[in-house]
N, C-alpha and C positions, 0 to 999 in steps of 0.2 A: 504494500500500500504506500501511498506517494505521502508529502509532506500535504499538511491544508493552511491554511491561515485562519485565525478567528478575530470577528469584528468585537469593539466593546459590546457591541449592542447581543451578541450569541455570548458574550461569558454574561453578560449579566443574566440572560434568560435561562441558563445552566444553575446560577447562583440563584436564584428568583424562582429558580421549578416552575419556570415558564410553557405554555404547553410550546410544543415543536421542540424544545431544548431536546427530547427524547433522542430525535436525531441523531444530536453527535455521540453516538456510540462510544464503550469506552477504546473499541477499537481506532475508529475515528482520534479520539481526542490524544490516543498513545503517539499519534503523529503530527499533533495543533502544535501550530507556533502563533506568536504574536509580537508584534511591534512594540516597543519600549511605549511610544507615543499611544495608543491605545492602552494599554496597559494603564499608563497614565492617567487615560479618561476614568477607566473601571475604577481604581483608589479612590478616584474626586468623588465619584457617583458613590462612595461606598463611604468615605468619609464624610459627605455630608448627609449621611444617614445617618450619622452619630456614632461610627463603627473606628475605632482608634486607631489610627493614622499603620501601626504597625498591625496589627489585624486586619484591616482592610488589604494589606500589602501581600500578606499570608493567602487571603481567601482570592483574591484577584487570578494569582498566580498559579493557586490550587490547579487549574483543569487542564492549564497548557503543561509541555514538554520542555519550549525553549522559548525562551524573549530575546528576538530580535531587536538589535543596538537601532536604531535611525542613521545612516547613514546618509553622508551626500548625494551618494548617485541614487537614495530614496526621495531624497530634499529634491534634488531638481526635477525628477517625475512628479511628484506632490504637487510644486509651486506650477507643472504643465497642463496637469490634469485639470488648473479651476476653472477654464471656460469649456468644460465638458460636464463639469457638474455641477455648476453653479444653478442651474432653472433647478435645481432638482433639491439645491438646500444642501447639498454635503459638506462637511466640516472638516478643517484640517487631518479631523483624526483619520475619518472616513477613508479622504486620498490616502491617507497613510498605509492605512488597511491595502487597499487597491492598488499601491503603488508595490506594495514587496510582493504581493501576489503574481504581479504581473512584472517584475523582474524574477522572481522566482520560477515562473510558470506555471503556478499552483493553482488551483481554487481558495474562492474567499469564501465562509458560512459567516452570514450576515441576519439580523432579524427585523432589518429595515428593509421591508417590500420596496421601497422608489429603486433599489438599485438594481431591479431587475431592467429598466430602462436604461442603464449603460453600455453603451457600446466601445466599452474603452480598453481590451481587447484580453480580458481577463474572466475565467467558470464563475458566475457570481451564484452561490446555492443559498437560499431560503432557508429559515427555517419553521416559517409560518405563512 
């Protein structure tokens, strides 16, 4: 089985016992990576739930394999991708998501429906 990538928006639905999280198998998730910058997102979302700063950091972390650094040659795809996604409302983290996907050549699981509208040359999978 190949590498995947997971958006903030699939760990929180994993963390949340969201319905679709079911999806990411634990086979699935034995091969989830994610982006430092996503990553990022999931702590803010989780510390402003009142969740302490180093437990939110624990449970974020929980479902993936490996966190991806942010890298330059991720930074200049990110800052190409915004007039591809901008009608669509995606946010730094979002490209970010999209951007190591698609230098990796992976699939992204996401549990924001608009980005099945991407044509930005990257598996975008659902998980609701």
């Amino acid at each position: 089985m190949n590498e995947f990538i997971l958006d903030s928006s699939a760990i929180l639905a994993i963390l949340d016992r969201e319905p679709g999280a079911e999806k990411l198998s634990l086979e699935i998730l034995s091969h989830a990576v994610i982006s430092a910058v996503n990553l990022a997102e999931v702590q803010t979302v989780l510390v402003n739930r009142g969740i302490p700063p180093d437990d939110a950091w624990i449970d974020a972390c929980s479902p993936v394999r490996e966190v991806i650094a942010f890298s330059r040659e991720q930074a200049k795809l990110v800052g190409s991708l915004v007039n591809q996604t901008r009608l669509l409302g995606l946010s730094l983290g979002d490209r970010a998501c999209l951007a190591l996907g698609i230098l990796r050549g992976v699939p992204v699981y996401t549990a924001d429906r608009v980005w099945k509208k991407l044509k930005v040359g990257v598996d975008v999978r659902l998980l609701r």
